[in-house]
TIKE-752995 format. One record per residue: residue number from 1; residue in one letter; x, y, z of N, C-alpha, C in turn. Coordinates in steps of 0.2 Angstrom, whole numbers, plus 5000, padded with zeros to 4 digits. Example, Ala and Ser with C-alpha at 12.3 -4.5 7.8 and 13.67 -1.06 7.14 Angstrom:
2
PAFI:nuvex:zase:n_X:n_Y:n_Z:ca_X:ca_Y:ca_Z:c_X:c_Y:c_Z
PAFI:1:A:5066:4972:5039:5062:4978:5039:5066:4984:5039
PAFI:2:S:5064:4989:5035:5068:4995:5036:5064:5000:5039
//
This chain:
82
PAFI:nuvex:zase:n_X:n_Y:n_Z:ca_X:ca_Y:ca_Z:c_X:c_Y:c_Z
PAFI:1:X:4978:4963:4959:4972:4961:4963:4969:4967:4966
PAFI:2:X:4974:4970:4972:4971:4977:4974:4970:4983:4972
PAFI:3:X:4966:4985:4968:4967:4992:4963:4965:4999:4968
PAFI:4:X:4966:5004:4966:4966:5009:4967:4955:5010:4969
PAFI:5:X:4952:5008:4963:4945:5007:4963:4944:5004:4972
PAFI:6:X:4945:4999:4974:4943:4995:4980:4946:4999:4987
PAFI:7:X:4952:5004:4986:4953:5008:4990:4948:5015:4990
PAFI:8:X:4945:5018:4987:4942:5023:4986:4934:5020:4987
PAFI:9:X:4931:5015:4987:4925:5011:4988:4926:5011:4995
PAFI:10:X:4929:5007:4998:4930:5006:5004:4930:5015:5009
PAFI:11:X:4934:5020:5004:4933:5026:5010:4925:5028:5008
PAFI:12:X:4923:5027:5003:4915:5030:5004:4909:5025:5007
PAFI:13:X:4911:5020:5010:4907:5016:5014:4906:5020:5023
PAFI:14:X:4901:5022:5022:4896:5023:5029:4900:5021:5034
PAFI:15:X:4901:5015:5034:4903:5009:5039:4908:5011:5041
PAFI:16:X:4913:5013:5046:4920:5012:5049:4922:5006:5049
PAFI:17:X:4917:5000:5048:4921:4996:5051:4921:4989:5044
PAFI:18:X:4919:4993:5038:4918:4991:5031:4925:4986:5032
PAFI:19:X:4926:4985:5027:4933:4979:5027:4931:4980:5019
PAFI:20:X:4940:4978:5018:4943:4978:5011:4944:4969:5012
PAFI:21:X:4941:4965:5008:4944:4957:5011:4946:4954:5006
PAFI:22:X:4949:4948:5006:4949:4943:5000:4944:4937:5000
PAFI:23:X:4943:4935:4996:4937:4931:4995:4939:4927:4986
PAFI:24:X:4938:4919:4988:4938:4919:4982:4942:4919:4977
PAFI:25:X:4947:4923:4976:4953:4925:4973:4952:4931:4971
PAFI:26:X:4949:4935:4973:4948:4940:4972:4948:4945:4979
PAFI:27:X:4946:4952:4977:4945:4958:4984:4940:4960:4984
PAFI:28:X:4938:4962:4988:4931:4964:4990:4928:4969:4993
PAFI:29:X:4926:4975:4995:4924:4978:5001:4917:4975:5004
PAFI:30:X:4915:4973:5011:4909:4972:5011:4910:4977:5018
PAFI:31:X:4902:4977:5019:4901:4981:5027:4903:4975:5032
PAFI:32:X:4903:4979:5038:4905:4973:5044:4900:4969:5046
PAFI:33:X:4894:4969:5046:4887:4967:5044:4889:4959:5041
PAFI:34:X:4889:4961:5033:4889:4956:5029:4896:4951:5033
PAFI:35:X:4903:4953:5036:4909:4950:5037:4906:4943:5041
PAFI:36:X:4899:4946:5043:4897:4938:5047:4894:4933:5047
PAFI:37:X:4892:4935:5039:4889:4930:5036:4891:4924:5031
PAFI:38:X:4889:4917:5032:4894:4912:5029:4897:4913:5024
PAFI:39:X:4892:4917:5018:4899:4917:5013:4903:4921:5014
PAFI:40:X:4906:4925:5018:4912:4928:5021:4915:4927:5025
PAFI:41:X:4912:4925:5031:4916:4920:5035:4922:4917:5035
PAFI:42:X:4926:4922:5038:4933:4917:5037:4938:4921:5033
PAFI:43:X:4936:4927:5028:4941:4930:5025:4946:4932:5026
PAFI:44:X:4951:4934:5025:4955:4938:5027:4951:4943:5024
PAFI:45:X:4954:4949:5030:4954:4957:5031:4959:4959:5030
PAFI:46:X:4960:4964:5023:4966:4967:5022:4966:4975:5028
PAFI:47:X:4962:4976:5027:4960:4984:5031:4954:4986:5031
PAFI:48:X:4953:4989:5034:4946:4992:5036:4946:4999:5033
PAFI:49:X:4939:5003:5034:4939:5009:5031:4943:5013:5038
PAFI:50:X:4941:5011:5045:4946:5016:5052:4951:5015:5050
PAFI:51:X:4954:5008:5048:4963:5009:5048:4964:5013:5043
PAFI:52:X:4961:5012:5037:4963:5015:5029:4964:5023:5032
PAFI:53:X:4956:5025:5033:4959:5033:5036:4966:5035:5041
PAFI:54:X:4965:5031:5046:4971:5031:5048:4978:5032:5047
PAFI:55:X:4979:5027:5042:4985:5027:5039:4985:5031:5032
PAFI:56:X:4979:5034:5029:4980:5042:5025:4979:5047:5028
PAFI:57:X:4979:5046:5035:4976:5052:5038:4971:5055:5037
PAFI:58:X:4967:5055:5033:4963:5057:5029:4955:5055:5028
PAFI:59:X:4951:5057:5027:4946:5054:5023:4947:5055:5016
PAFI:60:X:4947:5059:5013:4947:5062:5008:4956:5064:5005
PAFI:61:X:4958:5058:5004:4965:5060:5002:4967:5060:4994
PAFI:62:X:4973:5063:4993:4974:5064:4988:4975:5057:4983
PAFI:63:X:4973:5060:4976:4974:5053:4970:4981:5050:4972
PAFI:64:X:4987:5052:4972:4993:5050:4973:4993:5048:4980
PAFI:65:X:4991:5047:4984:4989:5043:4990:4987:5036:4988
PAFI:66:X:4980:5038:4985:4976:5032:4985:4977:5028:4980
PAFI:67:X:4985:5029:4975:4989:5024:4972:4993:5021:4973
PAFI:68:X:4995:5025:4981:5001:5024:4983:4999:5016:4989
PAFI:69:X:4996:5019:4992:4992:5014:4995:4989:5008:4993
PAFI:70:X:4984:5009:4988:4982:5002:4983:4987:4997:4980
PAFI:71:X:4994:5002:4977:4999:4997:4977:5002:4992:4982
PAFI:72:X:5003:4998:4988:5007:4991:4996:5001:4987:4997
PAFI:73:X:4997:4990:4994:4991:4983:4998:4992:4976:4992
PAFI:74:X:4992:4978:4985:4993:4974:4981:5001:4971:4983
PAFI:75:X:5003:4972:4984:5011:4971:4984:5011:4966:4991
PAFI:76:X:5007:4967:4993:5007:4964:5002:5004:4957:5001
PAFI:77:X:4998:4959:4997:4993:4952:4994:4998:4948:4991
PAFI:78:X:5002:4951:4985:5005:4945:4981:5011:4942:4986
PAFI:79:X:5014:4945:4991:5018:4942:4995:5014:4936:5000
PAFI:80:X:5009:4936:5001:5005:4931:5003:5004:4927:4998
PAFI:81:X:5003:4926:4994:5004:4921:4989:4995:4920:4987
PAFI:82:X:4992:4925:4986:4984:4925:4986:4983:4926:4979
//
């Protein structure tokens, strides 16, 4: 569900405050703008573009980061049962 694609979209969002979410049965990135509008309302938020860098340290981090990372997010998702 969580790809590596949805982790690198989300770092090149303007926005700090972008969200990676779930929607639907799927993931999404939207801006924090859109987070508050009905059809988003409500979603879980997996992370944000601040926590992402945060927790790469980075803006611009390496390929093997942003696999490593899209997997725990996916791994996380599926232990949610989403």
């Amino acid at each position: 569900m969580i790809e590596e694609s949805h982790v690198r979209e989300l770092l090149k969002s303007r926005d700090d405050d972008a969200a990676l979410i779930l929607l639907e049965g799927g993931a999404r990135v939207v801006e924090s703008a859109a987070r508050t509008q009905d059809h988003h309302a409500g979603a879980p938020v997996l992370i944000t573009k601040a926590e992402l860098v945060d927790r790469l340290g980075t803006p611009t981090p390496a390929d093997h980061d942003v696999r490593t990372l899209a997997r725990a997010l996916d791994d996380a998702v599926g232990k949610l049962g989403a």
